[in-house]
C-alpha positions as CSV (number, residue, x, y, z in Angstrom):
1,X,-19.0,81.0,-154.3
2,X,-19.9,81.2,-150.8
3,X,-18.2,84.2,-148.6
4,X,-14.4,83.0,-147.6
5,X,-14.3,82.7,-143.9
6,X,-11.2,84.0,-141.8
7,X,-8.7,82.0,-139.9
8,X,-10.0,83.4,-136.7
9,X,-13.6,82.3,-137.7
10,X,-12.2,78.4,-138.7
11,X,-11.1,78.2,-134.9
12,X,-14.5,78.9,-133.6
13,X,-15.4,75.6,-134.9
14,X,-13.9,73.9,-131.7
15,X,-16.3,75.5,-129.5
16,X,-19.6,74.0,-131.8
17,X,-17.9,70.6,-131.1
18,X,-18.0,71.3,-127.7
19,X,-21.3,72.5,-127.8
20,X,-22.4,69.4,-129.9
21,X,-20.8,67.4,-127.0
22,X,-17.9,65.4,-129.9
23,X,-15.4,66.8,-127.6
24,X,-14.7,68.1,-124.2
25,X,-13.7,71.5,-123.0
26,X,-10.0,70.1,-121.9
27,X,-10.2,68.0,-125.3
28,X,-10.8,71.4,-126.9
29,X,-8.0,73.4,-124.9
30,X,-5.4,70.7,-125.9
31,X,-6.7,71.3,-129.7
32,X,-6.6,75.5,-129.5
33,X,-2.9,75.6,-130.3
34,X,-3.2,74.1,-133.9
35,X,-3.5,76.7,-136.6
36,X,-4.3,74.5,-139.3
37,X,-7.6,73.6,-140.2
38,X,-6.4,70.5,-142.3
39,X,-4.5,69.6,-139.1
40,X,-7.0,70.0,-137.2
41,X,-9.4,67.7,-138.7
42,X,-6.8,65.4,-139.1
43,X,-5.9,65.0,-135.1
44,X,-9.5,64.6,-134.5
45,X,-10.2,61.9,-136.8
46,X,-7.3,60.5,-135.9
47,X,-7.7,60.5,-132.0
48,X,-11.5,59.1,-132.5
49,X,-13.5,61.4,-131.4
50,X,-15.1,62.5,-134.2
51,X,-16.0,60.2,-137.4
52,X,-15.4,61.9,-140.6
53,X,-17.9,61.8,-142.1
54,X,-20.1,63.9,-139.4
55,X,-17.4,66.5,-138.8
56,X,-17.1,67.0,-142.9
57,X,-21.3,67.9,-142.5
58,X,-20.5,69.6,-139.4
59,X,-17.5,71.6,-141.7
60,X,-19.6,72.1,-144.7
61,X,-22.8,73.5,-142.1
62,X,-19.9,76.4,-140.8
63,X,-19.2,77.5,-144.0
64,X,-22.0,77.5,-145.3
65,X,-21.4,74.8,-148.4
66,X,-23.3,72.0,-149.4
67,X,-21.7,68.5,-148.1
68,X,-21.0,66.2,-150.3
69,X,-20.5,62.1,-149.6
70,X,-18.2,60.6,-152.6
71,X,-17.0,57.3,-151.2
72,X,-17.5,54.7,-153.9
73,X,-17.9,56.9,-156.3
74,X,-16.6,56.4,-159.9
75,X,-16.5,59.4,-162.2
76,X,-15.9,59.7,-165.6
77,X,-12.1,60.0,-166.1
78,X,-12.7,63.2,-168.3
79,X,-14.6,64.8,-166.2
80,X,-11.6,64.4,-163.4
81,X,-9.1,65.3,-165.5
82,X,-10.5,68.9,-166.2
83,X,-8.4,69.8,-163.2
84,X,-4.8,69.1,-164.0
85,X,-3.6,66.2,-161.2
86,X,-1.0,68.9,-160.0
87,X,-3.6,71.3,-159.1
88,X,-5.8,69.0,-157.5
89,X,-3.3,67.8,-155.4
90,X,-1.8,71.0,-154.3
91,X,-5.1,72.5,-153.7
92,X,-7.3,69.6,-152.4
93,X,-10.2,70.2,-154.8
94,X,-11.5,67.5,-157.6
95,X,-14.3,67.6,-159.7
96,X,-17.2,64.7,-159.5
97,X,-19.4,66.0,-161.7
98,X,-19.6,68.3,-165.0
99,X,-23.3,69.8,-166.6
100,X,-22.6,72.0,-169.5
101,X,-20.0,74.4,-168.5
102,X,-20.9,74.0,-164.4
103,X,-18.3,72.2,-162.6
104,X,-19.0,69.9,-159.3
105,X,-15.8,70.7,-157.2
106,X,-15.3,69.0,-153.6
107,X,-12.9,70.9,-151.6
108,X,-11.4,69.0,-148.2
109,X,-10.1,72.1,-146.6
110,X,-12.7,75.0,-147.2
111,X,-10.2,77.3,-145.0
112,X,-7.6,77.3,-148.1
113,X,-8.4,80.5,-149.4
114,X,-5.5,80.2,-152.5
115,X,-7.4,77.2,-153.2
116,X,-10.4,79.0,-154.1
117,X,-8.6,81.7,-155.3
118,X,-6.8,79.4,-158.1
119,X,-10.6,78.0,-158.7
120,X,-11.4,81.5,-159.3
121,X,-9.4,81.7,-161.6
122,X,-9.4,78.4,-163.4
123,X,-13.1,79.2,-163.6
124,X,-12.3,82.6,-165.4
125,X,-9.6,80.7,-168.1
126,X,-12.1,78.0,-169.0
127,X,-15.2,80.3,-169.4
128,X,-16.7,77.9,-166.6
129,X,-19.5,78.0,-163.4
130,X,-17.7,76.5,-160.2
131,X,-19.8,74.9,-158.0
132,X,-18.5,74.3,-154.7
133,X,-18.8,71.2,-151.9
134,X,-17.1,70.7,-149.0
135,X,-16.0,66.6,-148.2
136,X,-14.0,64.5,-145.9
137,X,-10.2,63.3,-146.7
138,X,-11.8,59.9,-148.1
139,X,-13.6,61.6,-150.4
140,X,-11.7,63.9,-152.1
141,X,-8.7,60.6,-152.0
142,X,-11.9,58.8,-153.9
143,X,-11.9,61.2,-156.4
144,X,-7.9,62.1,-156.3
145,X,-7.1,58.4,-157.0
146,X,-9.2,58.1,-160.0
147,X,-6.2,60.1,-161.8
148,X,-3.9,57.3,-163.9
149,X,-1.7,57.6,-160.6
150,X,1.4,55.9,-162.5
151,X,2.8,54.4,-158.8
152,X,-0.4,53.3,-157.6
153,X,-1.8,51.6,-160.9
154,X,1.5,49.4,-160.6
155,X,1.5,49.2,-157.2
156,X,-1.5,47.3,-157.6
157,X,0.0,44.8,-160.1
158,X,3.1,44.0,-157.7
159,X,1.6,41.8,-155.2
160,X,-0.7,39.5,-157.9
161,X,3.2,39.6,-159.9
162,X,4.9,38.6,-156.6
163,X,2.8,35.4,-156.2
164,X,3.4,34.3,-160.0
165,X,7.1,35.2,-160.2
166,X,10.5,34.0,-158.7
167,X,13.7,35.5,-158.8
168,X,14.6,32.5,-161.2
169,X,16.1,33.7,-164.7
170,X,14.8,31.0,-166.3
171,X,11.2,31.4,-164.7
172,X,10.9,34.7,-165.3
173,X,11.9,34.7,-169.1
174,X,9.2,31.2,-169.1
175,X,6.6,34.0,-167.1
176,X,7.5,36.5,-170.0
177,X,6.3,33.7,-173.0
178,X,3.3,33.4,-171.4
179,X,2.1,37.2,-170.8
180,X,0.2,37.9,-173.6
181,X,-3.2,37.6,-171.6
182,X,-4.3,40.9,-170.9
183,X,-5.3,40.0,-167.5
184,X,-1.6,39.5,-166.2
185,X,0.1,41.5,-164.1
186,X,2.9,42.3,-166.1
187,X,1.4,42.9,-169.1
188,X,-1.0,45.3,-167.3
189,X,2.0,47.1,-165.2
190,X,3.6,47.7,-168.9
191,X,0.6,49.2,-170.1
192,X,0.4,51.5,-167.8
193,X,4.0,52.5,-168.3
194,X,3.5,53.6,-171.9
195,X,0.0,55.2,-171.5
196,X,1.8,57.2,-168.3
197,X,4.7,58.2,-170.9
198,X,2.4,59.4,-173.7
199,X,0.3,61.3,-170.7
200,X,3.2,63.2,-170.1
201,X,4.3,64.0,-173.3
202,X,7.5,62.1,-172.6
203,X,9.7,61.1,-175.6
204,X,12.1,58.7,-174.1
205,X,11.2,56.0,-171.8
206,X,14.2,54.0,-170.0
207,X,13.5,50.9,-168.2
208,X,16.8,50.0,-166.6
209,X,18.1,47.2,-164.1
210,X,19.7,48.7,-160.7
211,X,21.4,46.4,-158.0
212,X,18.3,45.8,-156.2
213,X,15.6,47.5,-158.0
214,X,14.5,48.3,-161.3
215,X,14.1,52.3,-162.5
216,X,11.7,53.8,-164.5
217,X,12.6,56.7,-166.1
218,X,11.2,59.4,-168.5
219,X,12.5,62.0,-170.8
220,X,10.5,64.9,-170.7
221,X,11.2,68.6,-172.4
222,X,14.6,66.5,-173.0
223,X,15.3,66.1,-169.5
224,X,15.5,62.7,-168.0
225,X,13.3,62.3,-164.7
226,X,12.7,59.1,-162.2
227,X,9.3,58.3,-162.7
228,X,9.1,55.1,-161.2
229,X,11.4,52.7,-158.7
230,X,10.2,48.6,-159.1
231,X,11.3,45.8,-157.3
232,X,14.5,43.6,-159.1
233,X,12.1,40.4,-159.4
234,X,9.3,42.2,-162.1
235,X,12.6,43.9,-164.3
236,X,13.0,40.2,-166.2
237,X,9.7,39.7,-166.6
238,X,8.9,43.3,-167.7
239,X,11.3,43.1,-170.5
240,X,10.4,39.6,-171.9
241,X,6.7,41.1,-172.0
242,X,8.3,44.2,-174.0
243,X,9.8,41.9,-176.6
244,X,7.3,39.8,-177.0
245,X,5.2,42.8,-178.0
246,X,7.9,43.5,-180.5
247,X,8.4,40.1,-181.5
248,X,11.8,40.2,-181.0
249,X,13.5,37.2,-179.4
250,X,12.5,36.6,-175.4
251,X,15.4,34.1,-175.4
252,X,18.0,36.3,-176.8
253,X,19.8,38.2,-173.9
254,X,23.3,38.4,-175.2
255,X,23.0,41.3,-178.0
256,X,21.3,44.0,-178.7
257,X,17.8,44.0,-180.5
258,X,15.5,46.9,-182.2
259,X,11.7,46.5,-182.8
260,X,8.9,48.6,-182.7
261,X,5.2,48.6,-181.3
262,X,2.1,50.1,-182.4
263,X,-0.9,50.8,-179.6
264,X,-4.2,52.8,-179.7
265,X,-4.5,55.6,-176.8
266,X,-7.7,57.5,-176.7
267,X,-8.1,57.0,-180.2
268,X,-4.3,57.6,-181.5
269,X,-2.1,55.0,-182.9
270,X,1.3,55.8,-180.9
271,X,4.0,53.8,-182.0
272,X,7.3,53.1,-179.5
273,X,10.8,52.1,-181.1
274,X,12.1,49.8,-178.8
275,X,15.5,49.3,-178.2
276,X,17.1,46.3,-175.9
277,X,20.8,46.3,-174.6
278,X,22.7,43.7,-172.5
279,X,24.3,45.1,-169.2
280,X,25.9,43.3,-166.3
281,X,23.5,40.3,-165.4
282,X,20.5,42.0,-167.1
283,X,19.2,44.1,-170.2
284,X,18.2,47.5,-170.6
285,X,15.6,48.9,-172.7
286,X,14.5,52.4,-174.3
287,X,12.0,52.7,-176.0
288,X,11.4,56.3,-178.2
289,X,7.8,57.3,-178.2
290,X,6.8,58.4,-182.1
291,X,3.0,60.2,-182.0
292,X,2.2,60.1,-185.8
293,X,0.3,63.2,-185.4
294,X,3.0,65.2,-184.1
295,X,4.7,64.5,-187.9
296,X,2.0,67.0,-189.1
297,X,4.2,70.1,-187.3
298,X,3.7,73.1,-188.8
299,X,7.6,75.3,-189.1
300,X,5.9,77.9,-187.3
301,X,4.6,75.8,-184.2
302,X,8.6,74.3,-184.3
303,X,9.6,78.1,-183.3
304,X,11.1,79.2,-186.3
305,X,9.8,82.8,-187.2
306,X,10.9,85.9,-188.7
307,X,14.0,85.7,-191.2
308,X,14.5,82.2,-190.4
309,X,11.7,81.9,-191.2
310,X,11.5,83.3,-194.6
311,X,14.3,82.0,-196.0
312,X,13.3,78.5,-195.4
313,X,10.2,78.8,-197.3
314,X,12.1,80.6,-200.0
315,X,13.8,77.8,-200.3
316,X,11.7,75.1,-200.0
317,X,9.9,76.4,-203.1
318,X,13.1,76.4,-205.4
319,X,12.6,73.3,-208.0
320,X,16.2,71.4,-207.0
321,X,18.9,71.3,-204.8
322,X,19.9,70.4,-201.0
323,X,18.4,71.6,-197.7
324,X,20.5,70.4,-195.1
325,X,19.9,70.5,-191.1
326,X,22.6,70.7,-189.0
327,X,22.6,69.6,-184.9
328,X,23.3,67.0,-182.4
329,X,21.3,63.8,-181.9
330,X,17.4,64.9,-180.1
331,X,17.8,68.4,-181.7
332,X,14.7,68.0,-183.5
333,X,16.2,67.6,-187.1
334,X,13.6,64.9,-188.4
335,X,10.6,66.9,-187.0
336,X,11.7,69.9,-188.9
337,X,12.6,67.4,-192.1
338,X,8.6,66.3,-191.8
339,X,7.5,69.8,-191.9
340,X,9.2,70.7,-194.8
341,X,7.5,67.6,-196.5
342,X,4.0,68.1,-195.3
343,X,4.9,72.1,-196.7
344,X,6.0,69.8,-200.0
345,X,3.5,66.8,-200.5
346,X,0.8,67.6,-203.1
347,X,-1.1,65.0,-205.3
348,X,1.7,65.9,-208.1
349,X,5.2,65.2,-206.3
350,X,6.8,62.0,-205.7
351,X,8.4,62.1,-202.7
352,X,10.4,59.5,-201.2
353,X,12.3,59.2,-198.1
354,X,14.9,57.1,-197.0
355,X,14.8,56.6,-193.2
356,X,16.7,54.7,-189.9
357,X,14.2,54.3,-188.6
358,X,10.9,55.8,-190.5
359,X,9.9,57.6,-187.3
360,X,6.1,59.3,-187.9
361,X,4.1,57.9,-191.0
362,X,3.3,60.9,-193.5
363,X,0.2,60.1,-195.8
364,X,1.0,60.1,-199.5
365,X,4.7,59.8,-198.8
366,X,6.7,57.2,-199.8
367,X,8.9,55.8,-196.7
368,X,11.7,53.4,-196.4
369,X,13.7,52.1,-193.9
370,X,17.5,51.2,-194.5
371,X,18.6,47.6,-193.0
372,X,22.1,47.1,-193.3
373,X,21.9,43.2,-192.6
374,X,20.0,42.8,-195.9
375,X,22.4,45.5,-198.0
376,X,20.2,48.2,-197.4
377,X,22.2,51.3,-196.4
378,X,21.9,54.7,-197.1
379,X,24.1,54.8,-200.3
380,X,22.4,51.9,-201.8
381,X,18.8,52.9,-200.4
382,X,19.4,56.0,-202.5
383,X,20.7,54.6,-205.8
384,X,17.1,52.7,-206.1
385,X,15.4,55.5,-204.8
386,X,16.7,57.7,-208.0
387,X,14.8,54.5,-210.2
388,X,11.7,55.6,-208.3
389,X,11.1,58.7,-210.4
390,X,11.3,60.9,-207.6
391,X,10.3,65.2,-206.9
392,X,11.9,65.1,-203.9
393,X,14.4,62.9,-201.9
394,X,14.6,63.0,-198.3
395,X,18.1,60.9,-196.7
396,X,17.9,60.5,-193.2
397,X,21.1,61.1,-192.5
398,X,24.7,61.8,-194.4
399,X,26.9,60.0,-193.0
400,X,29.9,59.1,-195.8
401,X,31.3,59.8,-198.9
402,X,29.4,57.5,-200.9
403,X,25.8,58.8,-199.7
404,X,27.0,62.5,-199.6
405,X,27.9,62.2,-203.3
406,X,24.7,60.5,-204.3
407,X,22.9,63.3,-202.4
408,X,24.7,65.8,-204.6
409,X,24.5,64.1,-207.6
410,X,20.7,63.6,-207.0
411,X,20.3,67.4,-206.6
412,X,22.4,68.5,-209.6
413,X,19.7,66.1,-212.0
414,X,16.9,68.1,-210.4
415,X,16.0,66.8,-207.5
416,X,15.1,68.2,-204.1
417,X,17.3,66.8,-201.5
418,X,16.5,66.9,-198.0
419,X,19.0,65.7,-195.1
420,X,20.9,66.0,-191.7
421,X,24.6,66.1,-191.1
422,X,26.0,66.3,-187.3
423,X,27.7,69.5,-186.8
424,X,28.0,72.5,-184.3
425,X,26.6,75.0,-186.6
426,X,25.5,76.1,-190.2
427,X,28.7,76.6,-191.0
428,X,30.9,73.8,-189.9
429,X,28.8,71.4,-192.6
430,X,30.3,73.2,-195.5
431,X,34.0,71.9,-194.3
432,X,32.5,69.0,-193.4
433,X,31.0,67.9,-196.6
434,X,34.4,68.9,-197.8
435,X,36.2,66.0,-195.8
436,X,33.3,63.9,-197.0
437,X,35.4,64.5,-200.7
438,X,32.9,66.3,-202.1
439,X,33.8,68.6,-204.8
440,X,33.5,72.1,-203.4
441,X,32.6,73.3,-207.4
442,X,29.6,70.7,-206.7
443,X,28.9,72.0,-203.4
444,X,28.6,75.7,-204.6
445,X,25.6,74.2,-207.7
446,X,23.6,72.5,-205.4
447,X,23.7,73.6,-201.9
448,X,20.5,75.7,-200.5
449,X,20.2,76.0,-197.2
450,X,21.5,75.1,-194.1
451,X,19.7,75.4,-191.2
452,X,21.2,74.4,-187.7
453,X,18.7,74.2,-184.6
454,X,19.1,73.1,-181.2
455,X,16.0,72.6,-178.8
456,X,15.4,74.5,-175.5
457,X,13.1,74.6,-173.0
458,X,9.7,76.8,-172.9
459,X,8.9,78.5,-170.1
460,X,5.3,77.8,-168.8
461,X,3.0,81.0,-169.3
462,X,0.9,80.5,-166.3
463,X,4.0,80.8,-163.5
464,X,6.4,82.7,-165.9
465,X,7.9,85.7,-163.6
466,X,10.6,88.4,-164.4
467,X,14.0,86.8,-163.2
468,X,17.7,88.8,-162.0
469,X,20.5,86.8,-163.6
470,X,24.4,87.9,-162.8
471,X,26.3,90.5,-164.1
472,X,28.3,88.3,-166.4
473,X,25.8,86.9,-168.0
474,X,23.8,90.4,-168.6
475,X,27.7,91.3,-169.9
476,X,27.7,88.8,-172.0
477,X,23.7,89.5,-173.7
478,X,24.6,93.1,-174.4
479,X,28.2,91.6,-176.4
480,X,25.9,89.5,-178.4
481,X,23.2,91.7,-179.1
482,X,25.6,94.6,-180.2
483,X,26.5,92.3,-182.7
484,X,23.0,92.3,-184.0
485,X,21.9,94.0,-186.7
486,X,18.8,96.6,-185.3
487,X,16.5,95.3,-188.1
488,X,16.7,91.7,-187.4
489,X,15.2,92.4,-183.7
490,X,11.6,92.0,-183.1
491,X,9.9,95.7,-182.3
492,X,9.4,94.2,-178.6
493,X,12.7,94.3,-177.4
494,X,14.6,97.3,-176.2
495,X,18.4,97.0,-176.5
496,X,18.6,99.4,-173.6
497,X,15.8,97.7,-171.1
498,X,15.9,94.4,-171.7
499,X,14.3,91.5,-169.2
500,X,15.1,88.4,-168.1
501,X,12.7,85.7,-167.1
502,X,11.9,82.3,-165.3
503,X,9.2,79.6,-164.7
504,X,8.0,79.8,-160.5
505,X,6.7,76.3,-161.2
506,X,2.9,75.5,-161.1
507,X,0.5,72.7,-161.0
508,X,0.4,73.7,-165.1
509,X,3.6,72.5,-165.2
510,X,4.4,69.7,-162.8
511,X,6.3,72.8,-160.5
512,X,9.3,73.0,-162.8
513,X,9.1,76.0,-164.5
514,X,8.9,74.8,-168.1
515,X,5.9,72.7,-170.4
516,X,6.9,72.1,-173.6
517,X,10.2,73.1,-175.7
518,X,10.6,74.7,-178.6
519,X,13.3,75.2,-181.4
520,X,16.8,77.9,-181.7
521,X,18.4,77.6,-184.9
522,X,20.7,79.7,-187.3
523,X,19.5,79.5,-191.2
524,X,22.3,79.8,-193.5
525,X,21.1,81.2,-197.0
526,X,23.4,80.2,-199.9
527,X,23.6,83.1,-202.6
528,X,25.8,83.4,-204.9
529,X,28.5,85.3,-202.9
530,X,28.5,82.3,-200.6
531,X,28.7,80.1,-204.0
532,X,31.9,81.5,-204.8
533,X,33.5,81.4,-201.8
534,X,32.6,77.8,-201.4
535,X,34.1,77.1,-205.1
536,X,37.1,78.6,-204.6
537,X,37.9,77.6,-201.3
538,X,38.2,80.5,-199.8
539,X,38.4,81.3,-196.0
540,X,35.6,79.6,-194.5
541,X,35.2,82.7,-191.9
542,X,34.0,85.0,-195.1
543,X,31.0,82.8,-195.2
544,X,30.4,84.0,-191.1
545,X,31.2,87.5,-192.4
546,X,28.3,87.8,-195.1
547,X,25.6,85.7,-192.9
548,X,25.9,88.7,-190.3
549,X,25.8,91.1,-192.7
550,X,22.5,89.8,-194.4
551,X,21.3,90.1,-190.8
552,X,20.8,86.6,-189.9
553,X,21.4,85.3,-186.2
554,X,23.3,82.5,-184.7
555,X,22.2,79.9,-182.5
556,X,22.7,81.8,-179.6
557,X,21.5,84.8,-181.0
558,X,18.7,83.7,-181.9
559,X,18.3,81.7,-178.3
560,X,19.0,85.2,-176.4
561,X,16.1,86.5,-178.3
562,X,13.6,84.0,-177.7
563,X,15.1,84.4,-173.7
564,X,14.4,88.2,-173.8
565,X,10.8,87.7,-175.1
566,X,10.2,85.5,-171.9
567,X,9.7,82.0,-174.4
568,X,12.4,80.2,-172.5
569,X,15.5,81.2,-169.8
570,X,18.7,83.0,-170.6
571,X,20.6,79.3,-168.7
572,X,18.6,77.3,-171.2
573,X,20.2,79.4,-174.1
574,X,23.4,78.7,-172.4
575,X,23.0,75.5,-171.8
576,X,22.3,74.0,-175.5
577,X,24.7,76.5,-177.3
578,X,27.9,75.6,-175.1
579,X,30.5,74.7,-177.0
């Protein structure tokens, strides 16, 4: 790259543009107290005196960079996404053009030394050959707005939607029936809300009806965030279209209705389970985003390592019996379910799963969904299933006596089980099966595992930064981690020098700190002295007292180590494993 010019040098410019006669010594003298070059450029554009296209040549002869003129011109969406939006917005820069591993960068500000520092560096991480240009505002906005700009795509649909709709009920469920052409508004502003949501690795997309407006949101890294703010007169509209994709009823506003929709995104099939709800004067919908691929997880990409580790796939290779997973709703139980049967399906297992709803499509599994209006529940799902010659079962969820005693009575003829129960931890779903009326002699024959998990957040590796936390939560690290036993710590953390750590935010990570979340979880073994005290129905607690000393870690234990080894944030930790 060229040589980086000083501040001091950028100012010099104003006398060339008095030498080149654009502007006048007391023009000049009323400019001398701006200390921006972006600013600078921006008040003479502004005031007229210069057109910007000449003063970008004039910029790109001063420092000594080739100029570059991109109005009108379309790049290959690829190519403009090698930047990440984030970074091109922060710094200015965007690439037009990409030969072999030599990038075309425009910069609009060639004064922002960071900016070229972060190219610098981009250039270093990717192995590539920067390439710079200098270019007016429009330009680098030509090249900036070819990113999938979620506001600005719809903003484009709103006025062509205004003209066709009315604030009529009736007319706008009559607009929704008639949609389906790809070349309406609405059915264009929709598709760009689900390719946005996939873009951004969202899993939740809510689409809710305000007084006066109509919000957008997305959940991302299992946060909720405002992604978009719509006028009230598309939300009708946008919802019939929505149905209609799901073939659900457009008419139907006065109950709830579930469907699901399948659509191809550069070259994936992504699936959305769509979920309507009446509110006050309008209807809700949510639709859960299911990537088929990410149903191909491997345990270790989930976060689980170490002991955990271990004694899952110990288990998962015994020939019957149950492994249960334990945690709220969004903890990430069905992901680590799929897992274990991608670990499972060969050519010479039957394995069939019972499912509300079948949420990621696993070749050479079998897959049902229950539907309770047709008799199809759980407990009766899983009394067919056992006709089915099964290897291994896998119930969605255990949610009664009469499923939870199938389930054991499925692993005591040799089956494997898998399922989920809702509780706080590992050890609340013995009790809990209990209530459920199963036989705790039963229990003790068939039970496994239990694995509880919780998801936090990761922190992003390209900002992550040592962090000071308060005393009382150091107090309350060194409490848990006494209760550790030495050997189950990794060899990278001290006891006596620990760290703590946080995300700065970055362009990498949309400025928040985090990019992607990963998984906490306490594995409970069942050997046989944990067999005995469930069959005789002895103090729960005991079962606590041998999983410590086997050297396993809670939740939170397991959490605080992650936090120490800079994966996530002590609050994170805290946050999911609140009682």
């Amino acid at each position: 790259m060229p040589r980086k010019k000083s501040t001091s040098e950028v100012f010099s410019i104003l006398e060339e543009l008095v030498r080149k006669k654009y502007i006048t010594q007391a023009q000049a003298s009323i400019l001398s107290n701006i200390r921006s070059f972006s600013v600078l450029e921006e008040k003479l554009i502004k005031s007229g005196w210069v057109d910007e296209e000449e003063f970008a040549k004039m910029k790109a002869r001063f420092f000594g960079l080739p100029y570059i003129n991109l109005i009108g011109r379309k790049v290959d969406p690829e190519v403009v996404k090698i930047l990440p939006k984030d970074f091109s917005d922060n710094y200015k820069v965007a690439v037009f053009d990409k030969k072999g591993k030599t990038l075309s960068i425009a910069i609009y500000d060639p004064t922002n030394l960071k900016a070229r520092e972060a190219l610098e560096f981009f250039a270093r991480e990717g192995n590539y050959k920067i390439k710079l240009y200098t270019c007016s505002k429009k330009s680098f906005e030509e090249i900036y707005n070819q990113y999938s700009a979620l506001k600005s795509e719809v903003e484009e649909f709103l006025g062509e939607a205004k003209e066709k709709l009315t604030v009529s009920t009736d007319e706008l469920v009559q607009a929704g029936e008639h949609i389906d052409e790809r070349s309406a508004p609405i059915a264009k502003m929709v598709d760009v809300i689900l390719r946005h949501a996939v873009e951004e690795n969202a899993s939740d997309i809510h689409i809710e009806p305000m007084m006066n407006k109509t919000r957008v949101r997305y959940r991302i890294d299992g946060v909720l965030k405002t992604s978009l703010i719509l006028p009230k007169y598309v939300h009708s509209a946008i919802v019939s279209r929505i149905k209609v994709m799901a073939r659900l009823k457009i008419d139907e506003t006065r109950i709830p209705q579930d469907g699901r929709i399948r659509v191809t995104l550069d070259g994936k099939e992504i699936d959305f389970r769509i979920s309507t709800l009446p509110l006050y004067r309008n209807e809700k919908v949510v639709m859960r985003i299911l990537d088929s691929n990410k149903g191909d997880i491997k345990l270790e990409d989930l976060g689980f390592e170490g002991k955990n580790l271990s004694v899952i796939k110990e288990n998962i290779k015994k020939p019957h019996g149950m492994f249960l997973v334990t945690g709220p709703t969004g903890s990430g139980k069905t992901t680590t379910l799929y897992s274990v049967l991608n670990i499972l399906n060969n050519d010479d297992i039957n394995i069939v799963t019972l499912e509300d709803p079948v949420e990621y499509y696993l070749p050479g599994v079998n897959q049902s969904q229950i539907n309770p209006e047709v008799g199809l529940t759980f407990a009766s799902g899983l009394r067919s299933i056992l006709r089915q010659d099964p290897d291994v079962i896998m119930v969605g969820e255990i949610r009664d006596r009469e499923t939870a005693d199938l389930a054991i009575h499925a692993s005591l003829t040799g089956h494997i089980v898998l399922s989920t129960l809702h509780t706080n931890d590992a050890f609340g779903a013995i009790p809990r099966l209990v209530d459920l009326k199963v036989e705790p002699f039963l229990l003790a024959s068939t039970l496994n595992v239990i694995l509880a998990q919780r998801l936090v957040r990761k922190l992003c590796t390209k900002c992550r930064v040592v962090a000071d936390v308060p005393d009382r939560i150091k107090s309350e690290v060194k409490e848990e981690l006494a209760r550790i036993n030495p050997l189950s710590l990794p060899s990278d953390i001290d006891m006596d020098n620990f760290k703590f750590w946080k995300g700065e935010g970055c362009p990498e990570c949309g400025e928040t700190g985090y990019r992607g979340r990963t998984a906490i979880a306490e594995v409970l073994n069942i050997e046989d002295e944990i067999r005995e005290i469930i069959s005789k129905q002895k103090d729960w607690h005991l079962i606590k007292e041998h999983f410590f000393k086997e050297g396993m870690l809670t939740l939170k234990q397991d959490g605080i180590v992650k936090a120490l080894r800079g994966l996530t944030t002590i609050e994170e930790v805290l946050r999911v494993t609140q009682d």
